[in-house]
N, C-alpha and C positions, 0 to 999 in steps of 0.2 A: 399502615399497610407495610409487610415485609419488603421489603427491594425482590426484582425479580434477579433472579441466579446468572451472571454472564453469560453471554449467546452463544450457540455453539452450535451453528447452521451447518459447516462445511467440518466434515473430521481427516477428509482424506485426500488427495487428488495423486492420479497413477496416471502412468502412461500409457498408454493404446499397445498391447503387446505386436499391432501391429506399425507402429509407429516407424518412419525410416529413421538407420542404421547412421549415418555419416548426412552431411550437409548442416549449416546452419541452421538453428542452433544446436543440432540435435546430436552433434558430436564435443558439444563443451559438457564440461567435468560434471556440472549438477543436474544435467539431463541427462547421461549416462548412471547417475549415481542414483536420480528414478529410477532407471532403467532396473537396476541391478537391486535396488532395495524396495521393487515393489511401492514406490511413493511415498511421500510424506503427508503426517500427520502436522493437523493444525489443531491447536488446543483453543477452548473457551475465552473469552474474553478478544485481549491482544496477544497474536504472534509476532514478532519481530525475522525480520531476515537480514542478517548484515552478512558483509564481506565485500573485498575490494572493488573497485569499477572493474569489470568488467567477469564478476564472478558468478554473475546469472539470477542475482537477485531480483533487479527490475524482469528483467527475462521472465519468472516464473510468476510474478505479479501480475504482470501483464496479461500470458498465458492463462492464466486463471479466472480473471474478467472476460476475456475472450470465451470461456469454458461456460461460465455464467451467465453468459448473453449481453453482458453490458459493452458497452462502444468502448475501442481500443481505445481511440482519443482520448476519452475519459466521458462521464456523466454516469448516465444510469440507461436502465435497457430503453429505453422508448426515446435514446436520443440515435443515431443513424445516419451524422455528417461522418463526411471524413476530408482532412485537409490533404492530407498525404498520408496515404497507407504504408505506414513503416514497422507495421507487428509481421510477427514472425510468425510461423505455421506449426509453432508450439499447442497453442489453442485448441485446435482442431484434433490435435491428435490426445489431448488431455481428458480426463476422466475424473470426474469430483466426486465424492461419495459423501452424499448429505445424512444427519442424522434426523430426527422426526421434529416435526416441525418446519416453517418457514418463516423467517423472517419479513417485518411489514415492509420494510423499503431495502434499496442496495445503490451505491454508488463507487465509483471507481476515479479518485482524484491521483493523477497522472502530471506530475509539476510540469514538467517540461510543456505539454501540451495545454495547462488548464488557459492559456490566453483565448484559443479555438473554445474553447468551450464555453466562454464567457461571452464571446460573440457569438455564440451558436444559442444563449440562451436570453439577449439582447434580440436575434431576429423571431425567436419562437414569441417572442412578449408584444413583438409591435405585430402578429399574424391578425386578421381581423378575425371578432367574432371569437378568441380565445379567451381564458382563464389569464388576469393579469400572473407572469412569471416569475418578474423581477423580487417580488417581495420575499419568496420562497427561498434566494438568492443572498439574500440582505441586501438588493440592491444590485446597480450594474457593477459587475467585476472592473470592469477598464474605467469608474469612477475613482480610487485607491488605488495605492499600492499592490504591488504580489501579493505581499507577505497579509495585507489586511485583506483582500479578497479569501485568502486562503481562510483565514478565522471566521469572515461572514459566510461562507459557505459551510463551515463546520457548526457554526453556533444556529445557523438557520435551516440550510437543508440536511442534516444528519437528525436522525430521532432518535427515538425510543424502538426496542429492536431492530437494528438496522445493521447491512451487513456491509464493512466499509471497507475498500482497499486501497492504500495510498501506496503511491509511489515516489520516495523522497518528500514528504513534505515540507522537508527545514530547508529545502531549495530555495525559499524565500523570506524567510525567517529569522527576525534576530533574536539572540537568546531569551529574551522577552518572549516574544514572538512564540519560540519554541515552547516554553513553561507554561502559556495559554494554551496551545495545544495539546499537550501534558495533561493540564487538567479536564479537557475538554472530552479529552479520554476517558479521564477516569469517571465522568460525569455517564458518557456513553455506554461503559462496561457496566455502570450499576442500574444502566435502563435495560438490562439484558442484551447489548449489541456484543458484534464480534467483529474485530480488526484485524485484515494482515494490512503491515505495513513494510516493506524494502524502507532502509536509515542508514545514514551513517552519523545520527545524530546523539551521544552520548546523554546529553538531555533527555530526549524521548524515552531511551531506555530505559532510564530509571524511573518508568513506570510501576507502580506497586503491583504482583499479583504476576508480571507481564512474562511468554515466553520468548526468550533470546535464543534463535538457530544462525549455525553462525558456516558460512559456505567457506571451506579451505582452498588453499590453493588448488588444488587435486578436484574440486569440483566436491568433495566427503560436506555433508551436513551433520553438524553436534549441536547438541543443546550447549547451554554455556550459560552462566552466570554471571550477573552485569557485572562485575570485578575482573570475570576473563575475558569478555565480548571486547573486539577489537579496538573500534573506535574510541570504546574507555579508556584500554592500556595505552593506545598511543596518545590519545591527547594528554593524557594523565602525567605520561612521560614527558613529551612538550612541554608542558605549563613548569613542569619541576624545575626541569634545568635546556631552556629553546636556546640557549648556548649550544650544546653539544649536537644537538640535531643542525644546529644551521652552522658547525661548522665539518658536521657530516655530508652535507648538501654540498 
């Protein structure tokens, strides 16, 4: 049988022409750079979004789960905790423009948060009278490590057409760690799914096939080439000569 064609659920998300003007987040550089360019375009397979903390990448990730119905926190739409609501009012005023077709599952892993959701998916399992959970999970999350929870959740709840949004997943991950997810990807992209993912993980990037958009200071989004994408040239730099940087520092 051929492989199905990389997914390619979501082509666009724009902002609400009536969206407000000023207030956070809606006056940082890459929600004005919507603003002004009509929205951004997410390509087939894996998007990547890099750029510094605090350049708006988790910000539009996030936003865009929110857009999709799925829980800030993280999980998938029919989960509906919230530990501490701390998403932004990006969501709400976002606009996704899907192409034909729907994907069979969707999930939104969120590093920061995924502990809440490991215990959110520990009490849905012990509910009477339900569908055992845990298996779907590979297990309880807070039996492992982060960084192993992160790959039982991708090796077991991710499929085949599925539309997946991380945010930072190498939050917990050693370079091992990372290169299993790497591949796990590229396992993903050839079941027809589509990924955005927020990284500053030079690893991930060098995903085969993968788009690199890279947020400048100014809040302007460019495509980029994993030889220009940030996180490459600095670490690249580092590793060469971490003399000169630490006595930059």
């Amino acid at each position: 049988m051929p492989r199905p064609a990389a997914g390619h659920f979501v082509a666009r998300m724009t902002l609400d022409p009536g969206a407000p003007a000023s207030g956070h987040p809606f006056d940082i550089g890459v929600v004005a750079w919507l603003r002004e360019h009509g929205g951004l375009a997410l390509y087939p397979g894996v998007t990547f979004l890099v750029g510094e903390n605090g350049s708006g990448k988790s910000t539009l990730v996030e936003a865009l789960a929110v857009a999709l119905g799925l829980n800030p926190e993280g999980g998938s739409r029919s989960f509906r905790f919230a530990t501490r609501s701390s998403e932004s009012d990006l969501g709400s005023h976002l606009r996704v423009v899907r192409r034909p077709g729907r994907e069979r599952t969707s999930f939104f892993l969120r590093a920061e948060s995924y502990y809440n959701v490991a215990t959110e998916v520990e009490r849905l399992d012990r509910e009477p009278g339900g569908a055992p959970l845990l298996p779907a999970y590979g297990g309880s999350g807070h039996e492992r490590s982060h960084g192993e929870s992160f790959l039982a959740l991708l090796r077991h709840r991710f499929g085949p057409r599925g539309l997946y949004l991380l945010d930072e997943p190498e939050a917990a991950l050693s370079v091992t760690g990372a290169l299993a997810v790497l591949a796990r990807m590229t396992d993903l992209v050839a079941q027809g799914g589509q990924l955005v993912v927020a990284t500053h993980s030079p690893v991930l990037l060098a995903l085969p096939g993968a788009t690199i958009l890279e947020i400048g200071d100014d809040g302007a989004i460019r495509r980029v080439g994993y030889d220009e994408a940030l996180p490459v040239r600095l670490t690249r730099g580092f590793l060469a000569d971490p003399g000169a940087f630490l006595r930059h520092l």
